[in-house]
N, C-alpha and C positions, 0 to 999 in steps of 0.2 A: 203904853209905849214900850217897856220893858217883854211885853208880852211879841211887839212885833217884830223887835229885836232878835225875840229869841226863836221863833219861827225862823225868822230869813234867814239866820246864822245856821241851824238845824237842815233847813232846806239849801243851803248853800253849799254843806257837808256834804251830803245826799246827792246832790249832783256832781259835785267833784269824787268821789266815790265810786257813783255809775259813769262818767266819764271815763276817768282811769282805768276801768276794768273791761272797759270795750276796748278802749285799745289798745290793740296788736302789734305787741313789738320784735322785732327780727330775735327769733330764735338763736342759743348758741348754737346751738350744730344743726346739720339737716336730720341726723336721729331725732335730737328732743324737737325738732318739727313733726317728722313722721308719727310722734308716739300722743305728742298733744291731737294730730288730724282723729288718730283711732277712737278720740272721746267723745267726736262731732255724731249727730244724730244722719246726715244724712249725705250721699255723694257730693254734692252739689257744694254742701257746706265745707266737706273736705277739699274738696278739688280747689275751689277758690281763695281758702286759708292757704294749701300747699304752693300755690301759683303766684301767691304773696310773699310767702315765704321764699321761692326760689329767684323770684327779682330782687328782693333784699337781698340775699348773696351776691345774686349775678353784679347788683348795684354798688357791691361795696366790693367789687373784684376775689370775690370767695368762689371761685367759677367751679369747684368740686363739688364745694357741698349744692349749688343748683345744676350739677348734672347728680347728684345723689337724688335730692329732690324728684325733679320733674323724670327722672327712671322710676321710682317709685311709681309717681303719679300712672304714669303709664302702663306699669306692671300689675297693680294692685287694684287703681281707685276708677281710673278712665282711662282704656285704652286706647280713645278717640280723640282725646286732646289735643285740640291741633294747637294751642296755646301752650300746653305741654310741650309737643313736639318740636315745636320754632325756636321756644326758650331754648330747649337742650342743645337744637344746633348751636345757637348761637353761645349758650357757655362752649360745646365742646373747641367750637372754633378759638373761643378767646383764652381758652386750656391750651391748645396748639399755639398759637402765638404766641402765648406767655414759655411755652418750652423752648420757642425757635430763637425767642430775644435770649435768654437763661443761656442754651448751647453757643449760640451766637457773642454772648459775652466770654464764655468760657474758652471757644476756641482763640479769640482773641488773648486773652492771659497769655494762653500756653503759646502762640508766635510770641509773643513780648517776651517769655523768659526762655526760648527758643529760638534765635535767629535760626531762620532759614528754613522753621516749620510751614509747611503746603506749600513749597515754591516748585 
């Protein structure tokens, strides 16, 4: 009994172990992504980490570091990317937005402590 115990528990380790090490959690920056892709053995494998990696940004509204990302991707790993290519519009677009709301609250300030700015 003590024997099967300690199997299971050992074997329990062992999988929780090889679990946690498969998975792939959102890089801090799109550098330490770029530089973990260069350890992968083959395109395919890079191209799909980095494509992981660049939707975790775009996901968590980091929209630079996945136009960092998937520029790489298309400069370096696949030029053909069209998963690449779609991601990127889509951060650059949502970079544009995020500047047009930014100036758009700004200009707003400066008429509030300026009567009669843009009239």
């Amino acid at each position: 009994m003590k024997k099967l115990f300690g199997v299971v528990a050992v074997s329990s380790m062992v999988l929780s172990l090889i679990l946690t090490g498969c998975a792939q959690d959102k890089a801090t920056s799109s550098k330490e992504a770029m530089q973990t892709a260069k350890s992968m053995e083959t395109v395919d494998q890079k191209a799909d980490y980095l494509i992981k990696q660049a939707k975790a940004f775009y996901n968590s509204k980091e929209f630079q570091q996945a136009v960092d990302i998937t520029q790489y991707i298309l400069r370096y790993v696949d030029k053909d990317s069209q998963e690449a290519k779609d991601l990127l519009e889509k951060a650059k677009e949502a970079l544009v937005a995020k500047a047009k709301e930014a100036a758009g609250g700004a200009v707003e300030d400066v008429k509030k402590k300026l009567p009669g700015f843009g009239q």
